[in-house]
N, C-alpha and C positions, 0 to 999 in steps of 0.2 A: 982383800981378805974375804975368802967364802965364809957366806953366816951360816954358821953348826950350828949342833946343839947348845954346845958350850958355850959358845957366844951369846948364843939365845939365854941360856939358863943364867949368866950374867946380867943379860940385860935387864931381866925379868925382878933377879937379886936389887938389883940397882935401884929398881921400883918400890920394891917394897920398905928399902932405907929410906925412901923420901918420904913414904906415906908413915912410914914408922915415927919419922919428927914428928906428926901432927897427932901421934897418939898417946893415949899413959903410956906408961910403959908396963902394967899389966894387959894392956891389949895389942902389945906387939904382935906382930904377924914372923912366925918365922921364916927365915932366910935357905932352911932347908928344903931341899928339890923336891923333897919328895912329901913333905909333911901338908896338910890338908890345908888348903887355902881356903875354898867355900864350904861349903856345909856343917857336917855333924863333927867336931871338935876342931873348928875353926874362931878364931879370934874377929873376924870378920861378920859384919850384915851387908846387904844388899849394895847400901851405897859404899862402903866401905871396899866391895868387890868391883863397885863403878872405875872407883880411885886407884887400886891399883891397876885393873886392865887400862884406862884412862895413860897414866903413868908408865903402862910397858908399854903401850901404841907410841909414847914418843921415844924411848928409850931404842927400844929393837927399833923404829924411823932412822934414830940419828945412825945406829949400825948399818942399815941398810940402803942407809941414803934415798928411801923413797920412802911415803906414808903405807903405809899397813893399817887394818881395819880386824883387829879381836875383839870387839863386842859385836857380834852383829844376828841377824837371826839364825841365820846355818848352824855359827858354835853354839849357840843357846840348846838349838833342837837334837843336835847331837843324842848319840845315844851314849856314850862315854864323854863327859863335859869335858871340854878343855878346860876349866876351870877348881878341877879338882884340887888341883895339886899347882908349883911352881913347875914343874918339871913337865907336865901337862899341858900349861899354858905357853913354854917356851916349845915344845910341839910342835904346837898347832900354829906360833908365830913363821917358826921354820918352812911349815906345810904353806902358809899361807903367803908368804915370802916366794913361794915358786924354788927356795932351795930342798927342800925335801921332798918325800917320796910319790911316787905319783897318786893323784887322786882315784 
């Protein structure tokens, strides 16, 4: 199976239900692609943004059957964070997977 977006934006979903166990449930993170994950009207702090990339680094792994690396200094310095969004970070897994678009 080629890892899409799709695939991606599942994996990434998949992450955020596990991190969502460990939270109230007035701090869920939601599950929509496109709703803001870090910053200004996000339910997330810093480590809390550890936990889920943490979380999708193994998720999108098991899909692609090899380690993958989204926290690292490149995504950080970006000038469009992969991190904005789930939709964003399932991107940049794709990009960084070698299945998406050229660098």
């Amino acid at each position: 199976m080629s890892f899409t977006l799709e695939v991606a934006i599942e994996a990434v979903k998949n992450a955020v239900a596990e991190i969502n166990l460990s939270l109230p449930e007035d701090k869920h993170v939601s599950d929509d692609p496109d709703a803001v994950l870090f910053g200004d009207g996000s339910a997330l702090d810093s480590i809390g943004l550890v936990n889920v990339v943490m979380a999708a680094e193994q998720y999108v792994s098991d899909e692609i059957g090899d380690d993958i690396v989204l926290a690292s200094e490149a995504a950080m310095s970006r000038k469009r964070s992969p991190y904005r969004s789930l939709r964003a970070l399932a991107e940049y897994a794709v990009e960084v997977s070698g299945e998406g678009a050229e660098a």
